[in-house]
C-alpha positions as CSV (number, residue, x, y, z in Angstrom):
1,X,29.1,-36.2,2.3
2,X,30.4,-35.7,5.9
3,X,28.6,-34.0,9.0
4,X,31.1,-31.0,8.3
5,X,29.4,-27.4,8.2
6,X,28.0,-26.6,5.4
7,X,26.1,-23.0,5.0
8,X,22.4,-23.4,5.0
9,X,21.5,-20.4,1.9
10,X,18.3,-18.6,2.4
11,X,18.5,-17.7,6.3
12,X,17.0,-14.7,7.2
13,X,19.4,-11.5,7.7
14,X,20.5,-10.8,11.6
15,X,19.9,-6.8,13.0
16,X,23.5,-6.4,12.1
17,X,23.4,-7.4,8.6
18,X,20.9,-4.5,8.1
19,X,22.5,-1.2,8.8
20,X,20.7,2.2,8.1
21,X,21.1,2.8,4.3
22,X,21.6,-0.7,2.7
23,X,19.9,-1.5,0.2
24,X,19.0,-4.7,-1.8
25,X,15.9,-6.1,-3.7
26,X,14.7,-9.3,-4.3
27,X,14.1,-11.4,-6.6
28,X,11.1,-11.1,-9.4
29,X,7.2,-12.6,-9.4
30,X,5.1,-12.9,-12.0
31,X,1.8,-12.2,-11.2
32,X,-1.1,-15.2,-12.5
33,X,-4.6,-15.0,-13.4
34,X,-5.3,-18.1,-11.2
35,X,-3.4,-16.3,-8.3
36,X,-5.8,-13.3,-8.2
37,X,-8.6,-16.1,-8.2
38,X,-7.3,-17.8,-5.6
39,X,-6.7,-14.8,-3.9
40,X,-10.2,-13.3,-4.2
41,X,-11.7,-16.7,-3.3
42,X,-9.5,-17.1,-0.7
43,X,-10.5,-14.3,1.3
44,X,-14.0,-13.8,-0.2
45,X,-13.4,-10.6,-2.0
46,X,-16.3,-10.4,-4.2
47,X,-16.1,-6.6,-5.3
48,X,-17.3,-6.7,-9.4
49,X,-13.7,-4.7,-9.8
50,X,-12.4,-8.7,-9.3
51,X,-15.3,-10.9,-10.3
52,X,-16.9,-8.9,-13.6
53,X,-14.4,-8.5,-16.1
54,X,-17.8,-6.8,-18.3
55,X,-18.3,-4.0,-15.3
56,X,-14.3,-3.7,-15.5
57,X,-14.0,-3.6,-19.2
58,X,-17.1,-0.8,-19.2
59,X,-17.6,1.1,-16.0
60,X,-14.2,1.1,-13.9
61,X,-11.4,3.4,-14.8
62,X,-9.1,0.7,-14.3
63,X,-9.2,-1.0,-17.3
64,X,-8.1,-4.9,-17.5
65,X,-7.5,-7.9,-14.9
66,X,-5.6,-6.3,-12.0
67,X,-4.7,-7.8,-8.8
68,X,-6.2,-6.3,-5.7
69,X,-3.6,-4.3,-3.3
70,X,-3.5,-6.6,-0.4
71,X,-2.4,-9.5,-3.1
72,X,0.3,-7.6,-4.4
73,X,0.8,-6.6,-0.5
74,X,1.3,-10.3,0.4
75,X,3.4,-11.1,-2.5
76,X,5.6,-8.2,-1.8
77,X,6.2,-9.9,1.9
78,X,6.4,-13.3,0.4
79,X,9.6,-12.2,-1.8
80,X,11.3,-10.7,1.2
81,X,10.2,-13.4,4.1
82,X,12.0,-16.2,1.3
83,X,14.9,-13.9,1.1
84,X,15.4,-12.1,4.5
85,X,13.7,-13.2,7.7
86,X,14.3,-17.3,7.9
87,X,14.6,-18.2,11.6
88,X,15.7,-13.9,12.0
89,X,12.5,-12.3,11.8
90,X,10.7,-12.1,14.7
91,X,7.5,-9.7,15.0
92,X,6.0,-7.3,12.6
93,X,4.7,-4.1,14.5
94,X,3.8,-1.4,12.2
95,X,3.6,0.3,8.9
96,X,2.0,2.6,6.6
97,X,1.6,1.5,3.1
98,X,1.0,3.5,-0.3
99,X,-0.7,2.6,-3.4
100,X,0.8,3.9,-6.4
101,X,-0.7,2.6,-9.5
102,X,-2.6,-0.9,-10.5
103,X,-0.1,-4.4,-11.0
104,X,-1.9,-6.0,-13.9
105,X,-1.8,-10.2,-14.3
106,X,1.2,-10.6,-16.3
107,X,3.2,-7.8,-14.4
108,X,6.3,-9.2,-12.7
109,X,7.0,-7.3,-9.6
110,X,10.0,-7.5,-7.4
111,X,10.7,-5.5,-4.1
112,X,13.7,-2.9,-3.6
113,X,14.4,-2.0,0.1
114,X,15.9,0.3,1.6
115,X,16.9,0.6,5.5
116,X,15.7,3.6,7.0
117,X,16.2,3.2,10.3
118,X,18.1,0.1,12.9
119,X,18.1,0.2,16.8
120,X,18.7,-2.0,19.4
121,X,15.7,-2.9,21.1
122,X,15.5,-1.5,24.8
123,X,12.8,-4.3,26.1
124,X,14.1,-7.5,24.5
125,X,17.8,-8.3,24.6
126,X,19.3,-9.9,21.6
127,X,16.5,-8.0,19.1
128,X,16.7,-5.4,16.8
129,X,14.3,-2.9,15.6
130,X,14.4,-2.5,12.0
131,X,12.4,-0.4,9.9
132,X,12.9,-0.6,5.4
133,X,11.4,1.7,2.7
134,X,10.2,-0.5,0.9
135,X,9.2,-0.1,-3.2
136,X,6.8,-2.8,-5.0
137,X,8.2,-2.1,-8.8
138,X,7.2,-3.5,-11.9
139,X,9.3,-5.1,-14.6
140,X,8.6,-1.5,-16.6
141,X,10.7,0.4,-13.3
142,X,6.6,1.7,-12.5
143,X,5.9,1.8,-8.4
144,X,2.9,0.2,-7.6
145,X,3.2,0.5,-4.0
146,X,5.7,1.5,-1.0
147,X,5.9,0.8,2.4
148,X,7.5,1.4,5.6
149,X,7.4,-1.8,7.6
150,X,8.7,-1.7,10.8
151,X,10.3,-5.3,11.8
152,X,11.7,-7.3,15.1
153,X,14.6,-8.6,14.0
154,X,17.1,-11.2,16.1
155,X,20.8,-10.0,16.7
156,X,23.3,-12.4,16.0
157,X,24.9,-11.9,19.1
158,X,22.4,-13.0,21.7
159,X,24.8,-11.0,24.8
């Protein structure tokens, strides 16, 4: 093969690509037992809702082995970082963030964004501001979770 150009798929979207209203999703997870016990252990979560499937199965009104909010968080941002915000994304400043209803192990969840709001950014030059609505949805159309992340986002015109 030469040294021609040759697009490089999976680069992150520039502040222009993301006007207010588009929307897209991304592609699907599957959530795993081990990946709620890596999780948990990970980050030392030892609340019984994640470690004793007997207080689950008899005193919690969730019933069955579901994945902790902050683990469906991350994956959420996982599926859009692989998708959106190679070498683009720059800083996440703010959010607020909704929990709908439990993502069980065995769910597959994908995200579907939505741009709510895109400005240039008035103290860095070349960046973008770029807020999304974004929906965490299971493979049944069920919303887990939405948020409203606002991002730093490079222009592809650095002028």
């Amino acid at each position: 093969m030469n040294h021609e150009e040759i697009e490089t798929v999976g680069l992150g979207m520039y502040f222009e690509d993301l006007p207010i209203g588009r929307k897209f999703k991304t592609l699907g997870r599957t959530i795993q037992d081990a990946d709620v016990c890596a999780f948990i252990n990970c980050i030392h979560m030892t609340e019984v809702l994640f470690t004793d499937m007997e207080f689950v199965k008899n005193e919690s009104d969730i019933k069955g082995r579901f994945a902790p909010g902050s683990f469906v968080y991350g994956i959420s941002e996982g599926l859009l970082t692989q998708s959106t915000m190679q070498k683009t994304g720059y800083a996440f400043l703010n959010m607020e963030l909704d929990i709908k209803g439990p993502a069980f192990v065995g769910d597959t969840i994908h995200v579907e964004c939505e741009v709510i709001e895109a400005r240039l950014s008035n103290s860095r030059p070349g960046r973008g501001l770029v807020r999304t609505f974004n929906r965490v949805v299971k493979q049944d159309g069920t919303v887990v979770m939405t948020y409203t992340p606002l991002r730093m986002i490079k222009c592809r015109n650095q002028n």
